[in-house]
Backbone as JSON, one array per atom type, in Angstrom:
{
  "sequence": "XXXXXXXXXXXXXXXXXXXXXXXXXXXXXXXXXXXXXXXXXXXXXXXXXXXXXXXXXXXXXXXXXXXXXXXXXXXX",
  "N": [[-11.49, -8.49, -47.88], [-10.85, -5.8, -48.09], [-11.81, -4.65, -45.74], [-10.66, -6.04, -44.0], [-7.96, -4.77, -44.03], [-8.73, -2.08, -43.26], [-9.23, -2.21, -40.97], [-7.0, -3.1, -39.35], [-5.26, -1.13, -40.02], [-6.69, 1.14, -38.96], [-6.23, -0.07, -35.72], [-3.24, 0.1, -35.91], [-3.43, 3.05, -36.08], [-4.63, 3.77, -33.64], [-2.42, 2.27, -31.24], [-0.54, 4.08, -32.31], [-1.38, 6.59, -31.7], [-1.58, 5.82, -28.59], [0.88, 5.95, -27.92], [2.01, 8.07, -28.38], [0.37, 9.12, -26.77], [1.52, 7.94, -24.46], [4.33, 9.48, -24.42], [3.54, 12.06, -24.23], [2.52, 12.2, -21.51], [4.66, 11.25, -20.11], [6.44, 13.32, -20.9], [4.83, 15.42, -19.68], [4.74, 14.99, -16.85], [7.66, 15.14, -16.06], [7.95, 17.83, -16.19], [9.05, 20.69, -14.5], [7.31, 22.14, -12.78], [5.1, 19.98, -12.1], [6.49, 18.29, -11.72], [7.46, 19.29, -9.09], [4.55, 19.55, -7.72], [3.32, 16.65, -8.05], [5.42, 15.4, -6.1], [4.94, 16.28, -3.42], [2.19, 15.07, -2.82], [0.75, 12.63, -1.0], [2.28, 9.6, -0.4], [0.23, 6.54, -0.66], [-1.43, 3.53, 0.51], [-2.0, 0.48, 0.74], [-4.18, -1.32, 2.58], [-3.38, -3.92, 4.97], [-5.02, -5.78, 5.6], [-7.94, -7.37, 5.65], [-11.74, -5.96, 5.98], [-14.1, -7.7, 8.18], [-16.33, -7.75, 7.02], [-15.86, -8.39, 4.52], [-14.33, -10.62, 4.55], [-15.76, -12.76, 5.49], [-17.47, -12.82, 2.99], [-15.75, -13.31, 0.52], [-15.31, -15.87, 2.16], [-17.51, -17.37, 1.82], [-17.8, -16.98, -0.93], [-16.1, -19.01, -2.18], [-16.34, -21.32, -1.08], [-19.38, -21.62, -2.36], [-17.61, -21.15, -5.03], [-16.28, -24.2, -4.69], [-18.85, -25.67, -3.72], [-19.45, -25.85, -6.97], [-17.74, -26.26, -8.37], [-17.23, -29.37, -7.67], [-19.81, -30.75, -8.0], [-19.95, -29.97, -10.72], [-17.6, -32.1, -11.69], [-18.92, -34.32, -10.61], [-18.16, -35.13, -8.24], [-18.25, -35.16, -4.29]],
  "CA": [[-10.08, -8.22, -47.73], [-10.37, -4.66, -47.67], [-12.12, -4.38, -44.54], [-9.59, -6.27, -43.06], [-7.01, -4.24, -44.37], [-8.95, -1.27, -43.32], [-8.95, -2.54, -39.65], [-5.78, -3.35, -38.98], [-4.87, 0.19, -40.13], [-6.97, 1.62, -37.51], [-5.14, -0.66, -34.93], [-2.0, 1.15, -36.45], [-3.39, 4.54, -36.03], [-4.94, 3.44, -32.41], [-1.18, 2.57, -31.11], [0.61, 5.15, -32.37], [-2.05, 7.58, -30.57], [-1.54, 5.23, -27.31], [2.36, 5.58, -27.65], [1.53, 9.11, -28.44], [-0.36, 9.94, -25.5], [2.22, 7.79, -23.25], [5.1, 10.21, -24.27], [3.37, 12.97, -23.84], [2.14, 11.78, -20.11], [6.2, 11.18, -19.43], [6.93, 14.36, -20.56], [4.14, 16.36, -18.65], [5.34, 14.32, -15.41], [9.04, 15.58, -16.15], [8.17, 19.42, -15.85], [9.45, 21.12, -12.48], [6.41, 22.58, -11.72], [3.9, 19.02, -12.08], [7.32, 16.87, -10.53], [7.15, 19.57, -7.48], [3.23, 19.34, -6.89], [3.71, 15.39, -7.29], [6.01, 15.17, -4.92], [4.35, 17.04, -2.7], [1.3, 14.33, -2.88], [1.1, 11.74, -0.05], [1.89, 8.45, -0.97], [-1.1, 5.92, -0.64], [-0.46, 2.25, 0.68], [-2.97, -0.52, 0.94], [-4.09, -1.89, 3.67], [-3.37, -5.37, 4.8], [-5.73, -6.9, 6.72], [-9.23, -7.05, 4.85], [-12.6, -5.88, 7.15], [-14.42, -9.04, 8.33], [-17.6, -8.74, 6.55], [-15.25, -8.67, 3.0], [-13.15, -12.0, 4.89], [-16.66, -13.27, 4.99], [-17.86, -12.47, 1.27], [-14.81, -14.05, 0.36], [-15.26, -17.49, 2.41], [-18.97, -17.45, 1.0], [-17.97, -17.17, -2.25], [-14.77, -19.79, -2.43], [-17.47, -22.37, -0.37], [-20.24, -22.03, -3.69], [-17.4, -22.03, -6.07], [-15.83, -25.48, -4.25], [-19.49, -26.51, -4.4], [-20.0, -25.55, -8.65], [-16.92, -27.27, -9.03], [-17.51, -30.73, -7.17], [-20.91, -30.69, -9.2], [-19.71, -30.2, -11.81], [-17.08, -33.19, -11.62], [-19.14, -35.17, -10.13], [-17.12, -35.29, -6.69], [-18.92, -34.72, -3.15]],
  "C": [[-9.84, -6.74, -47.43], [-10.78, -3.94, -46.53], [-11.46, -4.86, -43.58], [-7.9, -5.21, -43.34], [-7.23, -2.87, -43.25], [-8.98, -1.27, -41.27], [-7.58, -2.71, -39.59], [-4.86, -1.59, -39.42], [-5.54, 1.28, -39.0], [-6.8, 1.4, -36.53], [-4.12, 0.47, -35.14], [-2.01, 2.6, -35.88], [-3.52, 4.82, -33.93], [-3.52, 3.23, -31.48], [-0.45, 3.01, -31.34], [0.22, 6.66, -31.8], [-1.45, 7.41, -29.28], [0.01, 5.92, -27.25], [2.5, 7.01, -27.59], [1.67, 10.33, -27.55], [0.89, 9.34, -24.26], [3.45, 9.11, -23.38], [4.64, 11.93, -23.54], [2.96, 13.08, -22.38], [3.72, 12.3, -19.59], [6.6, 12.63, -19.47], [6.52, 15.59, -19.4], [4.86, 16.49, -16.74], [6.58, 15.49, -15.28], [8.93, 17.37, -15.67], [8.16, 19.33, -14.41], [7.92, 21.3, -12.24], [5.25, 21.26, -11.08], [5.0, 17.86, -11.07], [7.22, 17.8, -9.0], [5.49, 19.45, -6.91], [3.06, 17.51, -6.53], [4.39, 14.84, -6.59], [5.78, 15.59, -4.0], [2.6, 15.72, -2.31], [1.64, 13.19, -1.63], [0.62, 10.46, -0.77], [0.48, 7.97, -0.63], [-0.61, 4.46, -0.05], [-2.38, 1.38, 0.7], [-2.88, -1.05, 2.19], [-4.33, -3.63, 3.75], [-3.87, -5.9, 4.92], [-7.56, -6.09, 5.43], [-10.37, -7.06, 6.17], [-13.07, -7.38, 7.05], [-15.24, -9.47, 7.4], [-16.9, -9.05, 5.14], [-14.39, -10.28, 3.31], [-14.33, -12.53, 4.56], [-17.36, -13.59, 3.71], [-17.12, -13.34, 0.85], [-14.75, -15.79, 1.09], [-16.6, -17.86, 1.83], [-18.63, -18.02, -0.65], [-17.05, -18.36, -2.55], [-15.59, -21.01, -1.98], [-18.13, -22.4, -1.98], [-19.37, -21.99, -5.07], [-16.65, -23.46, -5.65], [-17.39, -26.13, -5.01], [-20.04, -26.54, -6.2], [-18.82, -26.66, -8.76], [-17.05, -29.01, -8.62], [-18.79, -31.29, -8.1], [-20.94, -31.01, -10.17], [-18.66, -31.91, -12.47], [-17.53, -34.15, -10.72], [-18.81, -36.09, -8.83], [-18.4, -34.8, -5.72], [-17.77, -34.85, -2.27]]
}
C-alpha cells in the first residue's frame, strides 16, 4: 500500500512539473524579443504527394498485412 501511495505521489509531482514547464514555455514564447525571432522563422508545410519508392513501401506493406490478416481468418 505504501508503494502505491508512494507512486501515485510521484505522478503528482511529475504533472505539476509538466504543467510547470508548459507555463513557463507560454510565457518564454510571449516575450517580444523570442515572439519577434519566431516570427521571423519560415513557416514549414508538408508535402503532399509522397516519393514513389515510399508509395511503393506502402503498397508492399498493406499487400503482407491483407495477406497476415486473410491467414489469419482463414479467408483466401
Amino acid at each position: 500500500m505504501k508503494l502505491a501511495r508512494e507512486k501515485m505521489l510521484r505522478r503528482d509531482e511529475k504533472a505539476d512539473g509538466a504543467s510547470e514547464t508548459a507555463r513557463l514555455i507560454s510565457r518564454q514564447i510571449r516575450h517580444a524579443e523570442n515572439a519577434r525571432f519566431l516570427r521571423r522563422l519560415p513557416g514549414f508545410e508538408l508535402q503532399r504527394e509522397l516519393p514513389g519508392s515510399l508509395l511503393d513501401l506502402l503498397c508492399k506493406l498493406q499487400e503482407a498485412e491483407s495477406a497476415s490478416a486473410q491467414r489469419r481468418h482463414g479467408t483466401r
